[in-house]
C-alpha positions in Angstrom: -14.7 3.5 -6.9 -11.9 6.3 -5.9 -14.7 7.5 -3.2 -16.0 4.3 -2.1 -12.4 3.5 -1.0 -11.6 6.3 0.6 -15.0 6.7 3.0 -14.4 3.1 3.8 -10.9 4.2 4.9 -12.4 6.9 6.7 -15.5 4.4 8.6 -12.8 2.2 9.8 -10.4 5.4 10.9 -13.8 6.4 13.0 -14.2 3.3 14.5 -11.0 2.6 15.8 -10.7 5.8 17.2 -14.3 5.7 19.0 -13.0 2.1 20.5 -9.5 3.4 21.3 -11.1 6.2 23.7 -13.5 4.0 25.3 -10.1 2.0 26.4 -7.8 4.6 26.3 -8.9 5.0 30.2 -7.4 1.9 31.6 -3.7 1.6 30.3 -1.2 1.4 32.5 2.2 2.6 32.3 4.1 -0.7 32.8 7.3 -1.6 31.3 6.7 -2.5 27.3 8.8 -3.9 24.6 10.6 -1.4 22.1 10.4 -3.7 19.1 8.0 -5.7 17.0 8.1 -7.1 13.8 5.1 -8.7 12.0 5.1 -11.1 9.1 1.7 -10.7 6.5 0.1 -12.3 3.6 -1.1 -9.2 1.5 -3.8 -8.2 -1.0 -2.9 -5.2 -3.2 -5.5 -4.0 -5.1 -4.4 -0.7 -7.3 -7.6 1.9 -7.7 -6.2 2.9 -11.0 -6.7 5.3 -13.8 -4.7 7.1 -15.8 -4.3 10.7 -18.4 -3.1 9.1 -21.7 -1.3 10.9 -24.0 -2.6 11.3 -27.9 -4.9 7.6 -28.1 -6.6 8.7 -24.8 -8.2 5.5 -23.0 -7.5 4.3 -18.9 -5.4 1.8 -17.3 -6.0 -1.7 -15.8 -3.8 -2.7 -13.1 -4.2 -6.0 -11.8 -4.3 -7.1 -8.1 -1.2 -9.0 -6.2 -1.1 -11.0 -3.3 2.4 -11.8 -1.6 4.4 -11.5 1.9 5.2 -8.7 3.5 7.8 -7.7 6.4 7.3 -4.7 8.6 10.0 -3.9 11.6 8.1 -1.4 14.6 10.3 0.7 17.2 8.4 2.2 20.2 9.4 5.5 21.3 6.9 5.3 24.5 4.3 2.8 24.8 1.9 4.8 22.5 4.0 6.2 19.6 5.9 4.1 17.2 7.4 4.0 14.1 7.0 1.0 11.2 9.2 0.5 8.1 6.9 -1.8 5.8 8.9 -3.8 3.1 7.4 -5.7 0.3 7.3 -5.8 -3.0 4.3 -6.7 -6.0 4.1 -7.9 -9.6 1.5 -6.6 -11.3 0.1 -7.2 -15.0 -0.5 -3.2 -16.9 -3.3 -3.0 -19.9 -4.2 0.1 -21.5 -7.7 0.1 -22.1 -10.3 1.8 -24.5 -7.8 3.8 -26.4 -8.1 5.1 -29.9 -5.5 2.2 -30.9 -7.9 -0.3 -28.4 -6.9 -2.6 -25.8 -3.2 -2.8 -25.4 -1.4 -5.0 -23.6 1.7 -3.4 -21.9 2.8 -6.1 -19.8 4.1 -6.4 -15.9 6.1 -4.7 -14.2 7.6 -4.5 -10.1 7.3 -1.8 -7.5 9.2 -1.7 -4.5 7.4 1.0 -2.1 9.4 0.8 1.5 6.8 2.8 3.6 7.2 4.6 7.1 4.2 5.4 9.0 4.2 7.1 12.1 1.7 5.2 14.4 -0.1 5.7 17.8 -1.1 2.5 19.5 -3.9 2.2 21.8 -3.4 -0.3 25.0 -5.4 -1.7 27.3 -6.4 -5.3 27.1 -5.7 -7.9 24.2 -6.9 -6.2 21.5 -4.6 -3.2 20.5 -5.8 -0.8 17.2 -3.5 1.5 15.7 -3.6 4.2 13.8 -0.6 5.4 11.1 0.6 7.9 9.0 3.1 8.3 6.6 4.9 8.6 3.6 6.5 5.6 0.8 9.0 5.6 -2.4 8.0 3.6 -5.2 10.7 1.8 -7.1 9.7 0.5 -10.5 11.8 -2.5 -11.7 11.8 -5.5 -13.6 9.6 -4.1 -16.5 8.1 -6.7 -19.7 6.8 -4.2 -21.7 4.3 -7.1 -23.3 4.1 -8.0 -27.3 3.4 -4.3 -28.2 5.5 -1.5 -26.9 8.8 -1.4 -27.7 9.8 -0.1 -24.7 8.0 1.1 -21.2 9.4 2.8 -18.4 8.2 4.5 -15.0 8.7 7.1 -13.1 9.4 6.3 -9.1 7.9 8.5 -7.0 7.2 9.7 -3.5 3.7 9.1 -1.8 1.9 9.3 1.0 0.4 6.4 2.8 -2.7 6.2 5.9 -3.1 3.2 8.1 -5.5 1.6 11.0 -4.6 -2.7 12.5 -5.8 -3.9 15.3 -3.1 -6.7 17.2 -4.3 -9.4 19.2 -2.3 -10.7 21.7 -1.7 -14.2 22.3 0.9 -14.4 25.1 3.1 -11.3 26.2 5.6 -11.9 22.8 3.2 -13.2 20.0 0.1 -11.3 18.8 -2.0 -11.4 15.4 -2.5 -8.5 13.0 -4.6 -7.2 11.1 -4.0 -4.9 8.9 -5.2 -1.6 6.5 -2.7 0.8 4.4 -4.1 3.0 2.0 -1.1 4.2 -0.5 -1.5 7.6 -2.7 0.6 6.3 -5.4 1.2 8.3 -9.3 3.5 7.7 -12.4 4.2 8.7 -15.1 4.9 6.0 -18.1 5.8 6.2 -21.2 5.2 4.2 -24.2 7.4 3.6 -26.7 5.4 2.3 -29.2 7.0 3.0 -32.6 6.9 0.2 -34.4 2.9 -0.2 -33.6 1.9 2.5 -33.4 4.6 5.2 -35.0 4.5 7.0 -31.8 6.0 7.5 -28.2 3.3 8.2 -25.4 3.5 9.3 -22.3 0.8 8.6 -19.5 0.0 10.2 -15.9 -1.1 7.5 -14.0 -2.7 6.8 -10.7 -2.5 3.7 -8.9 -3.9 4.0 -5.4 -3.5 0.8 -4.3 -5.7 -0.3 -0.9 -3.3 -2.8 1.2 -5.3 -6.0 3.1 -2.8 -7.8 5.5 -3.2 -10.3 8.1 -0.6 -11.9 9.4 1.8 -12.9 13.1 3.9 -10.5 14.5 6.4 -10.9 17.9 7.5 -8.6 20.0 11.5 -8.4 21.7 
């Protein structure tokens, strides 16, 4: 599933690209607006699995849907930055371990993500292309009816991205959206009273981001 994702990543990166250069040709260098912000719905569906400790087994990480807020500062009229802010519930199962399924709850991340991004102009229809790097926060943890405890690591990780904009008028523009998010963990377990042991799991989430959503430019 790990590699299907990614060459999808990789066929839309292509694409873009190919139509950016066949458009690249005709921008101009007119005056353009230094900021944007853009509001999404959002799918986030984690490409999980996981290293766990002692019971062995994998992780399921369920999918989330919910807003997100990104804020975009141009530099020229090609080369911007984007701070992406949002933040994701999602339900955690270990799965075929020694003990079998266990249920290990929810828990929040919080990944503010900056991307570096170089926008292609020329007509209506503006794709991008981004790179960059996020910081997971893990909060609000229910640790479910077994563990005693769970917690996560935050991390760093680094995050690719392709949109296309379509503009409306010269302020309001759709977007559409792509982030792929190279995201580990490490939990741990405690599950003492269940289990009369502590363990600790390295796990990779990987979540591909879907957005669409309205964005304005001032």
């Amino acid at each position: 599933m790990r590699k299907i994702t990614f060459i999808l990543f990789v066929m839309v990166l292509v694409s873009l690209s190919s139509y950016a250069q066949d458009n690249q040709a005709s921008n101009s260098s007119m005056d353009f607006n230094k900021w944007q912000v853009r509001l999404r719905g959002i799918v986030v569906a984690p490409n999980e699995s996981a290293t766990i400790e002692a019971i062995g087994g994998d992780v399921d990480i369920s999918t989330s849907v919910v807003p997100e807020l990104d804020f975009t500062y141009f530099f020229t009229e090609h080369w911007a930055a984007e701070l992406i802010l949002g933040t994701t519930k999602h339900d955690v199962e270990a799965v075929s371990t020694a003990a079998g399924d266990i249920d290990l709850g929810s828990v929040w991340l919080l990944p503010p993500t900056l991307t570096a991004q170089y926008h292609f102009t020329g007509g209506a229809l503006k794709p991008y292309l981004g790179a960059g790097i996020n910081y997971t926060i893990f909060y609000g943890v229910d640790e479910g009816p077994t563990a005693d405890d769970v917690t996560y690591d935050n991390s760093f990780g680094f995050a690719l991205q392709a949109g296309l904009d379509y503009d409306l008028n010269d302020k309001w523009f759709i977007n559409v959206d792509l982030k792929k998010l190279f995201l580990n963990t490490t939990a741990t377990v405690d599950a003492t009273t269940a289990l009369g042991a502590t363990v600790d799991a390295d796990v990779d989430i990987d979540p591909l981001i879907i957005g669409v959503g309205i964005g304005m430019r001032f």
